[in-house]
Phi, psi and omega in degrees: 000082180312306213298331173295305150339282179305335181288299203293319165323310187289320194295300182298324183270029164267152194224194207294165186264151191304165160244181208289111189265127161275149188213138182309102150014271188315314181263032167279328198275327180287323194273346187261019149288301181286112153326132161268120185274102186265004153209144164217134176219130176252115169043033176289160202190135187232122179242149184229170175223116210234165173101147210298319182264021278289078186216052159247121186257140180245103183282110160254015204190118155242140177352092165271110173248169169175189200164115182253135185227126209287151230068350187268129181298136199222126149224145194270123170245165192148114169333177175264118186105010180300297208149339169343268204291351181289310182324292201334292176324314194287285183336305191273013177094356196278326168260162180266124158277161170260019172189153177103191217172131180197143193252141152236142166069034158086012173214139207290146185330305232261006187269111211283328192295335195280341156312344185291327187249036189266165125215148212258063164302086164286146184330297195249042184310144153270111231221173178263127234264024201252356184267139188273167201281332165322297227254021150289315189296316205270336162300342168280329171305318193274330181275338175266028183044027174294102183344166175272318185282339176291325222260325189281311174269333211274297184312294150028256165294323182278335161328291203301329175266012161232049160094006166264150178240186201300322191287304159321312188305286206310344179285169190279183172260339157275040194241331208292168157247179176268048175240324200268340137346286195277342167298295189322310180299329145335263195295347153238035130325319242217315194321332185272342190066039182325158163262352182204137205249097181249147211218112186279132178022077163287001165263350191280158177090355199256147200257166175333312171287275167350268200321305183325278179342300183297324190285283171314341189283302177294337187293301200301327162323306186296309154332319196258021196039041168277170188237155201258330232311119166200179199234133177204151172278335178269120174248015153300307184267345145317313177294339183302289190312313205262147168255359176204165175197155182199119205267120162260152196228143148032048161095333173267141182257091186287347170190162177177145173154176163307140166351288205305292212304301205295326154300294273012181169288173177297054191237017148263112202294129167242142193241144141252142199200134167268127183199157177265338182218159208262011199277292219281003178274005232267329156313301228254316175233137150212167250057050212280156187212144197186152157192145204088210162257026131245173196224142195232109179195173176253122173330126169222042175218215161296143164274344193284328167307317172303315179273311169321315172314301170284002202258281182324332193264318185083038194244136184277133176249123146278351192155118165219129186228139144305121155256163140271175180270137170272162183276311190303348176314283162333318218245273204321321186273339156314293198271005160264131180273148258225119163316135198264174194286000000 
């Protein structure tokens, strides 16, 4: 269990907490201004070397930047094999990059104390399964040094908030299926009262309800002005969720920033049109789609030109509404390769 490895390493090098500093007016006012950056990464880049004489190089990671500003929520998209779960590893320290730099909570990987305020959902946890969901919870407590009376009230509240109840906790873990397998991980992700939460697929194995629950659950983090990092295949609930996103393609981060940035606002026409043939919209919408005689696609000219046109034309308009572009949209035209000419 690396990530439990890591957790009890960090825990022990944590050392006495600094002391108590005055601080000015004036920078008080300066820090609740300036957003503080809970994750930076400069050009991180992971090289492995394969092949009998291992003198092939395979880049799963190429110089990835990116900036998380603390509360905020990030979600990472990206096929099987982008390069996801290699990030992940590199942030939380389980892995070495071989190039690049990247700060958590403002201090550099390799610095151990900052592990103390992390938590750790992995894709797949592992837990020891002859142990009951108590005494998982309470062995994490104990590795983050969480007082015993804290540690006493703190279980609890975390059953309840992802959905387990006491009489399951109380069961061995090869007892568990894997949706209550991943609530147990869930909550001891959560044990430490983390300030940054990174969370590998945190829907898989959860059946409909349980993703709502995950959804709200991630909302509420946020509420409580913790910061998010997690990796996910649904992107109906990224888009729910997220205040920022960034589709990794074959090891390259090809785009990240806001919804607003990524999408745009609602300031695109998507036109429906009745036509027997799809050559005269062909100027006028594109991504145009169509079966039958109607054709669907987005205005990329005046809309007031657009309706003279079809009027001139004798082509019946079914419909034009502002939309925006969808993230599955997005994530498609990204991750899909592009017919060559």
């Amino acid at each position: 269990m690396l990530y439990i490895l890591a957790k009890l390493g960090n825990a022990r090098a944590v050392g006495c907490p600094p002391r108590a500093m005055h601080t000015s007016p004036i920078l008080k006012e300066i820090q609740a201004i300036t957003p503080q950056v809970a994750i930076q990464a400069n050009n991180l880049s992971k090289e492995f070397r394969t092949g009998f004489w291992l003198n092939q190089r395979v880049y799963s990671l190429k110089d990835c930047s990116l900036r998380v500003e603390e509360g905020q929520t990030f979600g990472l998209l990206g096929p099987n094999g982008a390069g996801k779960t290699t990030l992940l590893k590199i942030l939380l320290g389980i892995i070495r990059p071989s190039g690049g730099e990247a700060y958590i909570l403002g201090k550099p990987l390799s610095d151990q104390t900052v592990k103390q305020h992390i938590g750790y959902l992995p894709e797949n946890p592992y837990f020891y399964d002859y142990l009951t969901g108590f005494e998982i919870l309470t062995l994490m407590a104990r590795i983050f040094e969480v007082p015993a009376e804290v540690t006493r009230t703190r279980i609890p509240q975390l059953l309840e908030i992802v959905g387990l109840t006491e009489e399951a906790a109380r069961k061995p873990l090869r007892k568990y299926s894997k949706g209550m397998l991943q609530r147990i991980g869930l909550a001891q992700a959560l044990i430490n009262d983390p300030s940054l939460v990174f969370l590998d697929e945190p829907m898989s194995g959860l059946d409909p309800t349980g993703r709502y629950q995950m959804r709200e659950l991630i909302l509420s983090l946020k509420a409580q002005g913790k910061t998010v990092f997690f990796n996910s295949h649904i992107l109906s609930d990224v888009e729910l969720v997220c205040d920022q996103v960034g589709i990794l393609v074959k090891g390259e981060l090809v785009c990240c920033g806001t919804l607003e940035q990524l999408l745009g606002t609602s300031s695109q026409y998507v036109a429906q049109v009745q036509s027997s043939s799809p050559e005269p919209l062909t100027n006028w919408l594109r991504e145009l789609r169509g079966e039958g005689e109607q054709w669907t696609g987005i205005l990329q000219k005046d809309p007031a030109q657009f309706i003279a046109y079809l009027e001139s034309q004798k082509i019946r308009l079914l419909s034009l509404n502002l939309e925006r572009k969808s993230l599955e949209r997005l994530f498609l035209e990204k991750v899909q390769p592009r017919p060559e000419a």
